[in-house]
N, C-alpha and C positions, 0 to 999 in steps of 0.2 A: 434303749436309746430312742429319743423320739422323733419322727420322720418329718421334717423340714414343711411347713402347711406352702401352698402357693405362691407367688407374687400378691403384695397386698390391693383387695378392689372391694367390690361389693360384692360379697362370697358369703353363699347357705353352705354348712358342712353337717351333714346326717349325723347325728351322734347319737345316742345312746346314754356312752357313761364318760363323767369328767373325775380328774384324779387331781388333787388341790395342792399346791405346796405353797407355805408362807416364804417371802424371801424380804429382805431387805432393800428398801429405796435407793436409787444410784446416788451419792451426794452433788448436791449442784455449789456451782461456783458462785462466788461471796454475790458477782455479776448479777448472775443469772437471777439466786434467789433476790437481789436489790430491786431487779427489773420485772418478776413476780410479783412481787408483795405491789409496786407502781401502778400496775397493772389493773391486781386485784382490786385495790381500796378505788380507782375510776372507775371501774366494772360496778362497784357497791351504791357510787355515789350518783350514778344512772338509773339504778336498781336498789333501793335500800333494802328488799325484798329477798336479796342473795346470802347463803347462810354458810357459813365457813365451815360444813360441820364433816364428820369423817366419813371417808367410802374407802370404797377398794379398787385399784388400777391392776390393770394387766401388764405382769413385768413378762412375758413369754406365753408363746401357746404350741403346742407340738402333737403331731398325733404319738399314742401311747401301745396302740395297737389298734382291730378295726371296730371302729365306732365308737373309741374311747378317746377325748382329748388329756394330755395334761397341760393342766393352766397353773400360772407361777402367778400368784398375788400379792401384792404389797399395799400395805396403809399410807394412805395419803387424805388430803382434806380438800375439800372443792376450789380449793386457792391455787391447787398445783396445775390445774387445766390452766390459767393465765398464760402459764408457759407456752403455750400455740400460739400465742401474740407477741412474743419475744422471738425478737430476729437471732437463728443462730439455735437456740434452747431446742429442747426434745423433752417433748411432755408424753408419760406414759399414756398408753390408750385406756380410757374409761370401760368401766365394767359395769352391764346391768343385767336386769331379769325382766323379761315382758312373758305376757302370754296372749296366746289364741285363743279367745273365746268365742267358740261358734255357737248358732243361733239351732235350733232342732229341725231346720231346714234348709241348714247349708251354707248363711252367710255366717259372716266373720267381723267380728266389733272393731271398729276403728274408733278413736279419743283424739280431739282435738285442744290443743296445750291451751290455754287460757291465756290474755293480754299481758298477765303481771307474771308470766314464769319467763324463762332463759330464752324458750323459742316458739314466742307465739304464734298462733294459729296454725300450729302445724298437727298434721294427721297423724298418729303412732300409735301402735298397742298400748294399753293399759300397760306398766312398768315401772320403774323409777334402778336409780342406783345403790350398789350391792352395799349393802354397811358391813364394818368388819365386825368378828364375835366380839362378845365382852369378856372377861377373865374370865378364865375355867371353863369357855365353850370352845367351838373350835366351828370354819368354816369348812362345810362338806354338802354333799348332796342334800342330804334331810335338811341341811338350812336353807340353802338356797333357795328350796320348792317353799317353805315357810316364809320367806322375805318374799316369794313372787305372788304364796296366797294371801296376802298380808296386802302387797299392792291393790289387788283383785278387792278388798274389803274398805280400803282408805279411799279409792278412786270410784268404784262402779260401787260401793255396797253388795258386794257378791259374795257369801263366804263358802268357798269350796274347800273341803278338809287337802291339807298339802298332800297326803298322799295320792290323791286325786288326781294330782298334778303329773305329766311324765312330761321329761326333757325329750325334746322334737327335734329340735335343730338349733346351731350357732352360728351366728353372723358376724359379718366384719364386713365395717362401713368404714364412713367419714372419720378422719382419722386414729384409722383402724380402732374403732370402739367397737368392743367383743358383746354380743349381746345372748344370753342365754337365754332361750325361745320356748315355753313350756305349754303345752297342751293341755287344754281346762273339758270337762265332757260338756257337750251341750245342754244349753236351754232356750224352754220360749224367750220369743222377745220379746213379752210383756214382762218377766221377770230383770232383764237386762234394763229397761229402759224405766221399770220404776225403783231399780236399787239403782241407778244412777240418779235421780232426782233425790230419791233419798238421802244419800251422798250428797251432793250439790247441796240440797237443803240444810242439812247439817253444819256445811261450813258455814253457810252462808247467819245461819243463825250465830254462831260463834264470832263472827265480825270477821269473818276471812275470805277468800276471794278462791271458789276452788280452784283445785289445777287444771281442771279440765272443764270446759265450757259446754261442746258437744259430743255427739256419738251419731256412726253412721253404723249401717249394717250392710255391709258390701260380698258380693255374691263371686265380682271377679274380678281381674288388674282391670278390663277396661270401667267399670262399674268406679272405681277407686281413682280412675284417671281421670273421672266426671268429680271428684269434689275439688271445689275451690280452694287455695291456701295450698300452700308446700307440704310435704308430706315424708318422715321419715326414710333416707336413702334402704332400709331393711324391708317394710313395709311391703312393695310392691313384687319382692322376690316371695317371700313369706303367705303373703295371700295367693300366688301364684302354685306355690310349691302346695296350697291347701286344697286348691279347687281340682287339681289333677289328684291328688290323692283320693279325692271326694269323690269325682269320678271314675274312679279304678275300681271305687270300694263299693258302687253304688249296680 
């Protein structure tokens, strides 16, 4: 039976291990989906840039035992967030993967979102959103670290083998979206900042606009509380929860 998580806020929970179960989407009323879809297509038309394409939402999260969550997942497509703009409606909470990518001296990478994505100039981990399997695979641990190092390689040019990867902590923000928080081993920050150009340069050769503009390398919350533009509600607990650890360890 799994044990009821907090009132929902900006919440780090220590975890370990997650246990995955696929569930089916609540259906919505003729309503609701009419006042989606309205929704979606002005969201597109401000943004042609917006891509309808599949993720995965959090239908439930519960502890399973200690350090173990279980998370209830369901398919959805980026069209079903609109529903937070719908009076009345309940849109499941989004699901992603970011990591901690620390520097071989203790800071911690921050990315700042680009002018042409959902929430520019904003400060966040390296991440994006969970995509569901394709036939015959299945969503579980070994994936999820493979979609986070996978971010790590589309965003910064970084390729760290997923096993590399360990689950650190999960968050819950703005409207309670569940963020799975993976810990990457360090490197110089010369490496950091020229697979990011690297990256950058890439898209930009392709005729694309990356997603990510800049990079900081922040050592603590007040350091992070020094960059300009808004900054993921996860973020500042995340570096916080890093630099005490750093110091324990140190």
């Amino acid at each position: 039976m799994s044990e009821t998580l907090p009132p929902v806020g900006i919440d780090l929970f220590d975890v370990q291990r997650l246990r995955l179960t696929e569930v089916e989407a609540p259906p919505l009323s003729p309503e609701d989906e009419s006042a989606r879809d309205c929704v979606w297509d002005m969201a597109v038309q401000a943004n042609p840039t917006l891509f309808d394409g599949p993720v995965v939402a959090c239908a439930g999260l519960g502890w399973a035992g200690p350090r173990t969550l279980r998370l209830y997942w369901v398919r959805v497509t980026y069209r079903h967030y609109a529903l937070r703009r719908v009076p009345g409606a309940t849109a499941l909470p989004s699901l992603f993967v970011n990591v901690v990518q620390p520097t071989d001296d203790g800071r911690v990478l921050a990315a700042r979102m680009s002018p042409s994505t959902a929430a520019p100039g904003r400060w966040q981990l390296p991440g994006g959103s969970i995509e569901p399997p394709q036939d015959g695979e299945v969503l579980d641990e070994a994936a999820l670290r493979g979609q986070a190092a996978r971010e790590l390689v589309e965003e910064m040019g970084i390729y760290i083998p997923p096993d590399a990867l360990r689950l650190w902590a999960v968050t819950r923000g703005e409207n309670s979206s569940i963020g799975l928080t993976y810990l990457a081993p360090a490197l110089p920050e010369s490496v950091l900042r020229e697979g990011f150009a690297a990256a950058a340069g890439a898209e930009r050769a392709q005729g694309r606009e990356p997603e990510l503009d800049d990079i900081a390398l922040v050592r603590s919350p007040s350091e992070l509380a020094g960059l300009a533009s808004p900054h993921a509600d996860y973020l500042e607990p995340v570096v916080r929860r890093y630099t005490r650890a750093s110091l324990h360890d140190a």
